[in-house]
N, C-alpha and C positions, 0 to 999 in steps of 0.2 A: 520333185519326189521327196525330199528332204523336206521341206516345208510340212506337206502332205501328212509323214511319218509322226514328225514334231506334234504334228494336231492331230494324229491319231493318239500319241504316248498322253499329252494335255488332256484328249476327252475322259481318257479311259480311266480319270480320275474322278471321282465321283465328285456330283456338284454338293459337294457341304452344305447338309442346311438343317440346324437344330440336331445337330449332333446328339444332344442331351435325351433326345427323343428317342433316338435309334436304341440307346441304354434303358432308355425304362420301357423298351417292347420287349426286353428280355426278362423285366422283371416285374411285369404285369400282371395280375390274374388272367386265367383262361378264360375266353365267352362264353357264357352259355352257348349249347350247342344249337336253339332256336334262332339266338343271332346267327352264330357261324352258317347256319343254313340258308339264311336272308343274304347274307354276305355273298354265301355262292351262288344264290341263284338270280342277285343282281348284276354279280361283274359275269354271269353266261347270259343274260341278259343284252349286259354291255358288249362284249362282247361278238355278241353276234349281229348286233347290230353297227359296227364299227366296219364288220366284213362286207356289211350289205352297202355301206356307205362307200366303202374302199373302190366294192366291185363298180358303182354308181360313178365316181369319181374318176376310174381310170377306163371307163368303157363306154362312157358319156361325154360328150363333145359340147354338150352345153352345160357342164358339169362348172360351177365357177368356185372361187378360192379368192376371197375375202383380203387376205394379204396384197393379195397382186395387183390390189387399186388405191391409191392414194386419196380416194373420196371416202368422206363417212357416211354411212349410209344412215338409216332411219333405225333399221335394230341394231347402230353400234354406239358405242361410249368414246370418249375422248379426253385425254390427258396432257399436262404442259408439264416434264418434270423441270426443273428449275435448280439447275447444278451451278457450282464454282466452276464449270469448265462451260460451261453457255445451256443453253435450253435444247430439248427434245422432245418431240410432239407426239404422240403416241394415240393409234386407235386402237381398241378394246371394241374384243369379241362376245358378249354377253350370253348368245346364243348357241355359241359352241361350245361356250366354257363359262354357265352363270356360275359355281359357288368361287370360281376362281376371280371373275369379275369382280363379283360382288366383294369379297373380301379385300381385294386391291382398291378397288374404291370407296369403301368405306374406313380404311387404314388414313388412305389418303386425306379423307376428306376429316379426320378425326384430329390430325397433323402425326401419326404415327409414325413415319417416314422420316419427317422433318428432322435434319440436323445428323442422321445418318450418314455414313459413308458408303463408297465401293471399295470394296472389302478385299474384293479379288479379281484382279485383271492380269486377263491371259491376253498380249495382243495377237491378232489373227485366229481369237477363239472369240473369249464373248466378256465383257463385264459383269460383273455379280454384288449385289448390293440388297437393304433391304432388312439387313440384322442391325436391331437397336444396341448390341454389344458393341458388334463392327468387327465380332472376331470369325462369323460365319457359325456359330453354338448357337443363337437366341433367336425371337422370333416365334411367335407363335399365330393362331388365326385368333380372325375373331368371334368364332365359336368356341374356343379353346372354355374348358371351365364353364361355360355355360350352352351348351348345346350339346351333350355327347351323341346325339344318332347322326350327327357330319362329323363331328372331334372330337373323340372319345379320350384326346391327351396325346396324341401322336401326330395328329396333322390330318388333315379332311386329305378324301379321294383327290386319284388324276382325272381328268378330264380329256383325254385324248381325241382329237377329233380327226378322221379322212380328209377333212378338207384346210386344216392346217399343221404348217410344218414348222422346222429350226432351220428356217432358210436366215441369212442375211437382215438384219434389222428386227428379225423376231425377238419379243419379249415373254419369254416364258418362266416357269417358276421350278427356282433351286428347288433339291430335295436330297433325304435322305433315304429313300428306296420308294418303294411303291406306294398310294398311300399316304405320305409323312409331309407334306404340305403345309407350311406354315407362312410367313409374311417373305421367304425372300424369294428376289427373282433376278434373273440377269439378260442382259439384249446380246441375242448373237451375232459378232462381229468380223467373223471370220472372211476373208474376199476371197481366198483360193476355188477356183473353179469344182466343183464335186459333183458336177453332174455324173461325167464318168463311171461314176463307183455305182451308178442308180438305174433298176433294171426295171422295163417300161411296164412288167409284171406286176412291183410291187408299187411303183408313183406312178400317179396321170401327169402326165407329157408334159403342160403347164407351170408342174412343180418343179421336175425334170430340167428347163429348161429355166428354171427361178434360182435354182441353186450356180446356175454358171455364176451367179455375180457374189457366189459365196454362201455361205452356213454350215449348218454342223448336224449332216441327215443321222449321227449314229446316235443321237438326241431324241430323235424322231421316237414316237412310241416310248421313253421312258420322262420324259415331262412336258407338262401339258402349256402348248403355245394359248396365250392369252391377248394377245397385242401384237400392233406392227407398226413399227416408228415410220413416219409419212413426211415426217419433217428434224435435222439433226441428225445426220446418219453423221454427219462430218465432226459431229460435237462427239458422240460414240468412239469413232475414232482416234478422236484427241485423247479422248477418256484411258482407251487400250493401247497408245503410246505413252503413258508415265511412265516413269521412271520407277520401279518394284525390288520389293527386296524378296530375301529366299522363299517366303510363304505366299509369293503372287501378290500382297499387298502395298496398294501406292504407299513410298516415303511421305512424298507428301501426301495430305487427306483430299479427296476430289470427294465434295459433300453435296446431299441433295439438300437443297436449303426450302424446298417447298415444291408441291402439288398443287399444281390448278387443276381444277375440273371442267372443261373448255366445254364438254357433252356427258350431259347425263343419263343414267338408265332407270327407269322406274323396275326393280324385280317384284 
C-alpha cells in the first residue's frame, strides 16, 4: 500500500517536457476563430472515435493490443536504443500513433538523441529522457518552426489510442499538458501490480491483466504510448535503480550514445 501511495504522490507530478512551451502558451497570440473551430471539431472527431474504439476493445474478444506480443509485425517500426547502461530494443506503433512515430524516428535517425541523457528517474515509475538540455526544459519536434498546422510552437497533438496503454515497458511521450509534444519521452517502469485499481468498464480484460506485471494506468489518456520495449526490460531497470539526487536526476549521467533503426516505416 505504501509503495502504491509513493507512485501515486511521483505520478501526480507532471511529466516535465519543454517547460518553455507551457510559458509561451500564455503569451501567444489568440487563433483565429476558423482555426479554433477546426480544432474543435477534430479533437470531437477524435474523440468520438476513440469511444468507438474503447467500446470495440472492451466488448470484443478478438479485439488485440499490439503491446502484448513481443513480434514486430509488418505495420510496426523498430528501434535499438544504445545506453551506457546496455541496449533496449523497442517496437514502434506507426499506426496508432504516426506523427508521434514519425517524429521519434526521424530524430533518431537525424542522431538527435545522441549523447543525451535520462534526465529523470523515478524507480518503480518510469525513466524520462530525450531533452537535448538534459534539464527536462528543451526539446522540440520536428515540425517545430516549420510546419505550424501539426506545431504551431507548442508541440504537435496526443495521439491516444484504445488499444494502447502505460502498462510496464511502455514508451510513451513526456509532456507538458495536452497538446505540447516535443522530442521527450520516458519507458514505464513501474512492477507494482495495478490491476486492482482497473474497472473492466473502462479496460478490456487483456490490458487489465497486462498491468499485473506493472505500469502507470493514471498515464493512460493523458500521453500518447508509442512503443514497447520487447527486448531490455532488465537494462530499464538498472536505468531506474541509480543513484538520484533531489531533482530525480541520476549523479552519475546514464547516456543514450545512439539509435539504431533495426525496422523502418515508410509514412
Amino acid at each position: 500500500m505504501k509503495k502504491i501511495l509513493a507512485l501515486a504522490l511521483a505520478s501526480s507530478i507532471l511529466l516535465t517536457a519543454c517547460s518553455n512551451n507551457s510559458t509561451a502558451n500564455s503569451s501567444s497570440s489568440t487563433a483565429s476563430s476558423s482555426s479554433s473551430s477546426s480544432t474543435a471539431t477534430a479533437d470531437t472527431t477524435a474523440s468520438s472515435q476513440y469511444a468507438k474504439d474503447l467500446a470495440y476493445a472492451i466488448n470484443n474478444p478478438k479485439a488485440t493490443f499490439p503491446q502484448l506480443s513481443n513480434e514486430i509485425g509488418e505495420n510496426e517500426a523498430a528501434i535499438k536504443i544504445k545506453t551506457t547502461e546496455g541496449d533496449i530494443t523497442i517496437k514502434l506503433f506507426p499506426e496508432q500513433a504516426p506523427l508521434t512515430v514519425e517524429n521519434f524516428l526521424t530524430h533518431a535517425k537525424e542522431g538527435y538523441y545522441n549523447g543525451t541523457i535520462f534526465h529523470r528517474v523515478i524507480k518503480d515509475f518510469m525513466i524520462q529522457g530525450g531533452d537535448p538540455l538534459g534539464n527536462g526544459t528543451g526539446g522540440e519536434s520536428i515540425w517545430a518552426g516549420k510546419d505550424t498546422t501539426i506545431d504551431a510552437g507548442n508541440g504537435f497533438k496526443d495521439e491516444i489510442s484504445a488499444f494502447l496503454y502505460n502498462i510496464r515497458g511502455s514508451l510513451s511521450m513526456a509532456n507538458a499538458g495536452a497538446g505540447t509534444n516535443g522530442s521527450q519521452f520516458f519507458i514505464n517502469q513501474n512492477t507494482t501490480d495495478m490491476s486492482s485499481q482497473l474497472s473492466s468498464s473502462s479496460y478490456p480484460g487483456k490490458i487489465i491483466d497486462a498491468y499485473k506485471n506493472g505500469g502507470n494506468p493514471n498515464l493512460d489518456g493523458k500521453h500518447t504510448v508509442f512503443g514497447q520495449v520487447i527486448e531490455g526490460m532488465d537494462i530499464v531497470d538498472k536505468i531506474a535503480s541509480v543513484e538520484t539526487d533531489n531533482s530525480d536526476k541520476p549523479k552519475t549521467d546514464v547516456k543514450i550514445e545512439s539509435i539504431e533503426i533495426l525496422k523502418d516505416y515508410t509514412f
